[in-house]
Structures are given as C-alpha cells and as structure tokens.
C-alpha positions in Angstrom: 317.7 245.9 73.2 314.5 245.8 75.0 311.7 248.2 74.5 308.6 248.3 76.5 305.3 249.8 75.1 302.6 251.4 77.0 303.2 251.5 81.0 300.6 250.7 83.5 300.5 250.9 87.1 302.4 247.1 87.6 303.7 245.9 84.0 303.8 247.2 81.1 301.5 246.2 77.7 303.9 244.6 76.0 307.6 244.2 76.0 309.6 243.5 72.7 312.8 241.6 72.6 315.2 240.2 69.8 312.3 240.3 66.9 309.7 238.8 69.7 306.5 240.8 71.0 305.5 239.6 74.6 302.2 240.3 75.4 300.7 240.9 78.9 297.5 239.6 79.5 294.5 241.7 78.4 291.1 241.9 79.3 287.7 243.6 78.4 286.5 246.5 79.8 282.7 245.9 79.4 282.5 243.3 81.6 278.5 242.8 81.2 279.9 241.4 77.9 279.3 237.6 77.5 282.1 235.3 76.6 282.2 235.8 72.8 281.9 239.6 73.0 284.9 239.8 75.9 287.0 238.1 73.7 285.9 240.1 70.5 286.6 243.3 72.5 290.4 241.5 73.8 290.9 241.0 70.3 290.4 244.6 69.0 292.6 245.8 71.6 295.3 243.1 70.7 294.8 244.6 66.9 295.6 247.7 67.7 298.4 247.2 70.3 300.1 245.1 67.5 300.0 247.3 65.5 301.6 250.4 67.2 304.4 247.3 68.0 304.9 247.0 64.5 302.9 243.5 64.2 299.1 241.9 63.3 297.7 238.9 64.4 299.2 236.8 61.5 302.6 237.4 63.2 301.1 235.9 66.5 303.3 232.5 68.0 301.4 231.6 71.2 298.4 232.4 72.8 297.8 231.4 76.6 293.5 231.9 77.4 292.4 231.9 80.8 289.2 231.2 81.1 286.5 230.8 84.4 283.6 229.0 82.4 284.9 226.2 80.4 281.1 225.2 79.5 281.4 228.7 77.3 285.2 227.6 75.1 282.9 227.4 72.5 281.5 230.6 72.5 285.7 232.1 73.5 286.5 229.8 70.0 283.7 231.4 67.5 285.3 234.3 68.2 288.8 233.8 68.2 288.1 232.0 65.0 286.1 235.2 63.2 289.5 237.5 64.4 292.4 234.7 62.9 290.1 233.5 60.5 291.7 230.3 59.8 295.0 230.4 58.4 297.7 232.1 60.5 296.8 230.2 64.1 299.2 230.6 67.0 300.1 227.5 69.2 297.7 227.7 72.0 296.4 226.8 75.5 293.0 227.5 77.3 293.4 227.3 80.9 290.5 227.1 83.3 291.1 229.4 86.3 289.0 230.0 89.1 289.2 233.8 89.2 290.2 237.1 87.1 289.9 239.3 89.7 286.0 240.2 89.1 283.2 237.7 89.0 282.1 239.3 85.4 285.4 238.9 83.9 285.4 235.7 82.3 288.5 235.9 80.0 292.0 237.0 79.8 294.5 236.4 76.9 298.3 236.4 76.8 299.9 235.9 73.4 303.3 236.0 71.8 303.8 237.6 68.1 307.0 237.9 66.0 308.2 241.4 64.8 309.6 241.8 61.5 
C-alpha cells in the first residue's frame, strides 16, 4: 500500500512505501538564512515530518543535498553533523546545482528513511 503524507500544490511531502519513507526535497523558508542556518532550519522540518511518518533521523538511508555554493559544504556539513551527530549517517551525495529557484536559496535536501 502506498500512503502519501501532507499534499502540496505539485507533490506531496513524502510518500511511504513497503517500510520506506521517500522524502521530497525541502527547503528553508527564511531565506536570509546563511548556509548553516538553511540547513538547520531543513533539518527541523525533516524532524518533525519524520516523525508524524512514524520515523527520526536515525532511521534515515540516503540523503541527496543540492547545493549552489560549494565554497560553503562546510558550513552545510557543521550542521548536518550537530542534527545526526555522528553515529546513525545516511549514504549521501552533495550536488552542486546552479539554481533553486531563488537566488537566496542555497540548499535543498532529499532524503530516504526506513519505517519500522
């Protein structure tokens, strides 16, 4: 069975599948927000979409990052590090991208997490 959690205007949040949460790609709001706080803010909402799905971030399996400044991974990696902490890691890619649809948006994230 598939079930589909919180509709928006062209996908939906995230879509759960056979014990696997797919998760669109999520974005700040606040986007006068430097690297490290965009992602800090994407992470909070990932916590608590996770958790209406029935999952938290040490269930997560992948996570695709898109970001338009690679001179600022580092600042996108102190972050993601303080939310995982260390243990629980997801197999990962950053992507460099041109665009996110706003000049101030300088990081979207796509992840993967297992349901139990």
């Amino acid at each position: 069975m598939i079930k589909r959690h919180k509709k928006a205007r062209i996908m939906h949040a995230a879509v759960e599948h056979n014990g696997v949460l797919y998760i669109g790609g999520h974005a700040a709001h606040d986007l006068e927000k430097g690297m490290g706080d965009q992602t800090r803010e994407i992470c909070e909402k990932l916590d608590a979409l996770m958790a209406e799905c029935g999952t938290d971030k040490t269930k997560l399996l992948q996570a695709r990052i898109y970001i338009t400044d690679m001179s600022k991974k580092e600042e996108m990696n102190t972050a993601w590090l303080e939310w995982l902490g260390g243990e629980d890691l997801p197999a990962r890619a950053t992507i460099g991208v041109a665009d996110l649809g706003d000049p101030r948006r300088l990081i979207e994230i796509a992840s993967i997490a297992a349901i139990d």
